[in-house]
C-alpha positions as CSV (number, residue, x, y, z in Angstrom):
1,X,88.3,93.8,112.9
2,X,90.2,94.0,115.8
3,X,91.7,97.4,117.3
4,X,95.3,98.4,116.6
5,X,97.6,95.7,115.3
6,X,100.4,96.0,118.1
7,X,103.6,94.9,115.8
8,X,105.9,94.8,119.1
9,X,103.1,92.5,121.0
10,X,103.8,89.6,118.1
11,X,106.8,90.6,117.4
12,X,108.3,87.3,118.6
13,X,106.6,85.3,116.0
14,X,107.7,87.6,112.8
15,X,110.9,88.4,111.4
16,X,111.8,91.7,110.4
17,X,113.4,92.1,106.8
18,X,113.6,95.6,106.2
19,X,113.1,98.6,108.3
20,X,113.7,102.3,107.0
21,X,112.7,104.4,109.7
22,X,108.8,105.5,108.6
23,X,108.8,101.9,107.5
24,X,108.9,98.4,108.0
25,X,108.6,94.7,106.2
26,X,108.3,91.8,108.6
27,X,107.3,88.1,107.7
28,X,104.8,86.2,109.7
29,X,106.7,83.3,111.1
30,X,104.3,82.2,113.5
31,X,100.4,82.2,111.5
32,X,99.8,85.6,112.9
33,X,96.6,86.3,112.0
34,X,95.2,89.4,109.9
35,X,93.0,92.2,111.6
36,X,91.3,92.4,108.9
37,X,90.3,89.0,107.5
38,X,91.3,87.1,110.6
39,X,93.5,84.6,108.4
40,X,97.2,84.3,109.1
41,X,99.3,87.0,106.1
42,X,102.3,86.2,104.6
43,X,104.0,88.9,105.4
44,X,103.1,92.9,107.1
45,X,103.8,96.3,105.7
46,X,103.7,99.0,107.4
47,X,104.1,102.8,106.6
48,X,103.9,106.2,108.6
49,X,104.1,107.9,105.4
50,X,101.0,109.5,103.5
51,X,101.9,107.8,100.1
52,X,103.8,104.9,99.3
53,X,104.2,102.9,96.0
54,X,104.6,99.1,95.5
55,X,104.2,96.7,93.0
56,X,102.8,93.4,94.0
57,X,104.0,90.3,92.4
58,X,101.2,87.7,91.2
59,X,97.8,86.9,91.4
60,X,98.8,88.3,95.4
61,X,95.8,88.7,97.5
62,X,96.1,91.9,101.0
63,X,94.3,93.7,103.2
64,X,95.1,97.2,103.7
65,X,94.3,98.7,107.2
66,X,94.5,101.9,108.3
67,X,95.6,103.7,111.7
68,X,95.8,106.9,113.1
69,X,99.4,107.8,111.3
70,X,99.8,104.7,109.4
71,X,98.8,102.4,107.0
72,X,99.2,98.5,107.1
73,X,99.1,96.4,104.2
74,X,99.1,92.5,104.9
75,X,99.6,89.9,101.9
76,X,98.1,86.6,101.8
77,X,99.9,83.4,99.8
């Protein structure tokens, strides 16, 4: 696993579709790949706050990684 997934270095290869302050949605348009698995996600999560509830859709497969004040959830197709 690498160190720190720097949204704002890749930026330019995802799209952002929602962003509410403490947190965003972006979707990988460039095969980005996962600090976790190190296979490109679908599309990156990310939260400053402590909890957060979701409800994935399918049989969806993520990795969730974790940072000093946030959390990162990546989904896989």
């Amino acid at each position: 696993m690498t160190e720190g997934f720097d949204v704002h270095t890749v930026r330019h290869r995802l799209k952002l579709k929602r962003d509410a302050g403490h947190s965003s949605l972006f979707t990988n348009q460039d095969a980005v790949a996962c600090p976790a698995c190190d296979e490109p996600f679908a599309e990156v999560f990310t939260t400053e706050k402590r909890a957060h509830s979701f409800q994935p859709t399918g049989s969806m497969r993520f990795c969730v990684v974790r940072e000093d004040g946030r959390t990162l959830l990546f989904t896989h197709d």
